[in-house]
Every structure is written in structure tokens, then in C-alpha cells.
Residue, then its C-alpha position, 0 to 999 in steps of 0.5 A: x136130409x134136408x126138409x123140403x117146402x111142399x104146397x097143396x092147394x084144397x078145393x072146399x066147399x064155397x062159403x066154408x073156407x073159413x071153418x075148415x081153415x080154421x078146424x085143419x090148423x086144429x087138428x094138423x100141426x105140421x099144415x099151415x093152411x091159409x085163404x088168400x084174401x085181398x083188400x079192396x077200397x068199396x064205395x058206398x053212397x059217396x063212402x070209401x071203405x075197405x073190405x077184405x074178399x077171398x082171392x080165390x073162393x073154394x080154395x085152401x092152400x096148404x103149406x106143409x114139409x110132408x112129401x106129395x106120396x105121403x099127403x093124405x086127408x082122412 
């Protein structure tokens, strides 16, 4: 049987999705959970300098070979 790709994307609270991301990958070992982010070039009195953001802010996204009916977090 072959394993299948599945993604789940987790809403978390705003301003901790660092934290969590960091403390799933700890404790599951079959997720991949990962922020999107982006870099974008920020000016500041006449300075050019990149800075990395979330792309999408309260949002895990979760990468995982478990089936929908069996994704559960406790």
C-alpha cells in the first residue's frame, strides 16, 4: 500500500506560532509542521534591508502520512 501525503493546516494563537511549531516537531515524529514566511526588502531612513514575516499569521501547516480520520491532536 502505498503512503499517501496528507496536509493539515492548524489555527494557533497569533504571536506563538514559532513556540508551537517548535514544540509539535518535538514531540511528533511522523509531522512535519512549518510556518510559511517570506522575505521582504524594508526601507528605513534611506536603508535597504531584508526582513522575514509570516505569510500567513495564526497558521500551522502540518505535513504528515497519517489519514484525515486518524489526525487528532490531544
Amino acid at each position: 500500500m502505498e503512503n499517501k501525503t496528507n496536509w493539515y493546516v492548524l489555527f494557533v494563537m497569533g504571536g506563538k506560532e514559532q513556540q508551537i511549531c517548535d514544540f509539535m516537531n518535538q514531540e511528533y515524529d511522523n509531522w512535519k509542521v512549518f510556518i510559511p514566511k517570506i522575505e521582504i526588502i524594508h526601507t528605513k531612513q534611506g536603508k535597504e534591508f531584508f526582513v522575514e514575516k509570516v505569510m500567513f499569521p495564526s497558521y500551522l501547516f502540518i505535513e504528515s502520512d497519517i489519514p484525515s480520520k486518524d489526525f487528532k491532536i490531544c
